[in-house]
Each structure stands twice: as C-alpha cells, then as structure tokens.
C-alpha positions in Angstrom: 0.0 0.0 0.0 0.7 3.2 -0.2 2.1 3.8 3.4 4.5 0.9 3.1 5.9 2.8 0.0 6.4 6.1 1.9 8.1 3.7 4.5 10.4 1.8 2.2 11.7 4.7 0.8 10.9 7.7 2.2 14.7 10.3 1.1 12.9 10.4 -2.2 10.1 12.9 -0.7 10.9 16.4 -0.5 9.3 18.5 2.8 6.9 19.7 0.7 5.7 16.3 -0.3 6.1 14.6 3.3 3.5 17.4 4.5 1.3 16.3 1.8 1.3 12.8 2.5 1.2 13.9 6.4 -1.7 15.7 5.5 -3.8 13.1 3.5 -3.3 10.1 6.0 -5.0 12.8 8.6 -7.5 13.0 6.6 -8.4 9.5 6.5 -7.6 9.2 10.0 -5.1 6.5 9.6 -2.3 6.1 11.8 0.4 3.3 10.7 3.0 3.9 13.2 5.7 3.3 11.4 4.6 5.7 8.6 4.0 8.4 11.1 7.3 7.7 13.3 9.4 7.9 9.3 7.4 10.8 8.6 8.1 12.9 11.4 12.1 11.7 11.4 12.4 12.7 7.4 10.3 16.0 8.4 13.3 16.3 11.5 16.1 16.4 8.7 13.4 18.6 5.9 11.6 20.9 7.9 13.5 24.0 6.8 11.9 24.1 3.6 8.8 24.1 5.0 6.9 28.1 5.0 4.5 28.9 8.4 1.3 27.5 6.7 3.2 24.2 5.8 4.5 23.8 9.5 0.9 24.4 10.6 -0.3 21.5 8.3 2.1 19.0 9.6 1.1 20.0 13.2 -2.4 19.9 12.6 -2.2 16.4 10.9 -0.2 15.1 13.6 -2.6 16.1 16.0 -5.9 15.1 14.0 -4.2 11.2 14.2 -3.5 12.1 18.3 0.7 11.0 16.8 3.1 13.1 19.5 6.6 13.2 18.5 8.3 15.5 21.1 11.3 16.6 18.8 9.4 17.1 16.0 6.5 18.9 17.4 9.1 20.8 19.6 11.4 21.7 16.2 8.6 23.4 14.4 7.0 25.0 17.0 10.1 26.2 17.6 11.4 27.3 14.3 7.7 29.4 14.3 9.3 31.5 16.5 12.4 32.6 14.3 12.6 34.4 10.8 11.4 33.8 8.5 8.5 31.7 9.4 7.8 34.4 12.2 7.3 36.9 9.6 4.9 34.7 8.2 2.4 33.9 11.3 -0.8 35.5 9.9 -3.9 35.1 12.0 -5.1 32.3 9.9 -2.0 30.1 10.0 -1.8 31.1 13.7 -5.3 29.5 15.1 -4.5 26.4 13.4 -1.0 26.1 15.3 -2.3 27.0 18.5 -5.2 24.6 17.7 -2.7 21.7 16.4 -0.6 22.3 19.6 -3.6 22.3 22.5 -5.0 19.2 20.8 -1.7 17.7 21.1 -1.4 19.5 24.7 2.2 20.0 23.7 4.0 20.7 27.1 7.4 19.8 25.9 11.1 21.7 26.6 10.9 25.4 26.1 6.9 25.1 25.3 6.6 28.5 27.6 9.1 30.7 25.4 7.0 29.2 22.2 3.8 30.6 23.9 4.9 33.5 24.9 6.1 34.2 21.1 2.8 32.9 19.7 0.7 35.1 22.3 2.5 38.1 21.4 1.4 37.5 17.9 -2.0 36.4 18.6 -2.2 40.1 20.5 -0.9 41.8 17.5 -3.8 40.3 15.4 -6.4 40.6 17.7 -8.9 42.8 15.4 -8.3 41.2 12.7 -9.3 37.3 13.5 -12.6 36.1 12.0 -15.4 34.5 14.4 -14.7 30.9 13.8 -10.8 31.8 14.5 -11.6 33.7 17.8 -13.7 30.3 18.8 -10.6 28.5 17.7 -8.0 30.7 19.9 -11.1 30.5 22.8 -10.4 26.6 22.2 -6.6 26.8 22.3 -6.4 28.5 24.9 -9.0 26.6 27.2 -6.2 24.0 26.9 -2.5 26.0 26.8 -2.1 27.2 30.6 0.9 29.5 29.3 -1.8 31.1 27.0 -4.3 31.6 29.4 -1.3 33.7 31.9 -0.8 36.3 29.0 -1.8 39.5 30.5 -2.9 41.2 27.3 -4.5 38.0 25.7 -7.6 36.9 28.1 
C-alpha cells in the first residue's frame, strides 16, 4: 500500500511532499505507526523548507491522528518562532497552530518561550481574526495554561 511505500523509501520525498502525505493520511484518520514515526524523522532532517502554513499542516495532521513526536512537534513549534516563518504567522495560519498544539497538549522543553512568542502574535492580530478563528483561539487556549497567563490575551 501506499504507506508501506512512503516507509520503504521515504529520502525520495521532498518537505513539501512529506507534508502532503502527512496531511492526506489525517484525513483519512489512519495512523500506521511506522509511517508516522518515518514521517516525522524525514520531516526532523526537511523541515526548513517548510513556510509557516506548511508547518501548521504538519502539526495539525499530527494532531488530527492524536501521533506526538516530542522533537518534531518541539522543532517546528520552535522554528515558528524565528525568521522567517515568524514573519509569516498570519492570524489564519496562527489559530491552526495553536489549535494543532492544544490538541496535542504540547508541554514539551521550552513550550513557555514558544507561547509567549505565539501570544504576542496572537495580540498583535487581535482585530483582525474572524469568528470561527476567535472560537478557535477560545479553544486553544482553554487547553495552553501559558496562553491563558498572558496578561494582554484573556
């Protein structure tokens, strides 16, 4: 099948295409484990070819399958913090990382610092988010305790 393909030879996807398949196995719900767990380790060497909306895909597939991979979830939460993905956080892109990340209810090393980050951009959007994104941040933040302690956020 296809998941034992992606398996056997997984160096000959790009970032790009590794989010896809990421993306269309969450769709279907399907969680092979050893297609997630090579997945997320050829994401680990990819992911800096991936823009802010890609990274937001991959953590919102991983978290639609419930598939926590501490050092991959931790690496682009991370690298959302830093230029140039930073730059490209739009409110959007940001509700579904903050989603993707409370569903996960990512806790992991330096989780606080990425909050705080993501928080300060959520603040900078603030009148700009749509309804069903404000329900979405609501949600997300229901769930991230170091959202919830942001003085200008709630």
């Amino acid at each position: 099948d296809i998941a034992d393909e992606v398996v056997r030879r997984p160096e000959e996807f790009d970032a790009i295409a590794l989010m896809l398949i990421a993306n269309a196995f969450s769709h279907f719900r399907l969680r092979p484990p050893r297609l997630w767990g090579t997945l997320a380790d050829w994401l680990l060497v990819s992911y800096v070819d991936l823009s802010a909306k890609d990274v937001g895909v991959v953590l919102n597939a991983l978290s639609s399958v419930g598939f926590h991979h501490d050092a991959l979830i931790r690496t682009l939460a991370v690298s959302l913090c830093h230029e140039p993905l930073l730059g490209q956080l739009e409110p959007s892109v940001l509700c579904v990382v903050l989603n993707a990340l409370a569903r996960l209810q990512w806790a992991g090393a330096g989780h606080e610092d990425v909050f705080a980050v993501l928080a300060d951009r959520v603040v900078r959007y603030l009148g700009e988010f749509e309804g069903r994104q404000v329900t979405q941040l609501l949600h997300a933040c229901t769930r991230l305790k170091p959202l919830v302690g942001h003085e200008m956020l709630l």
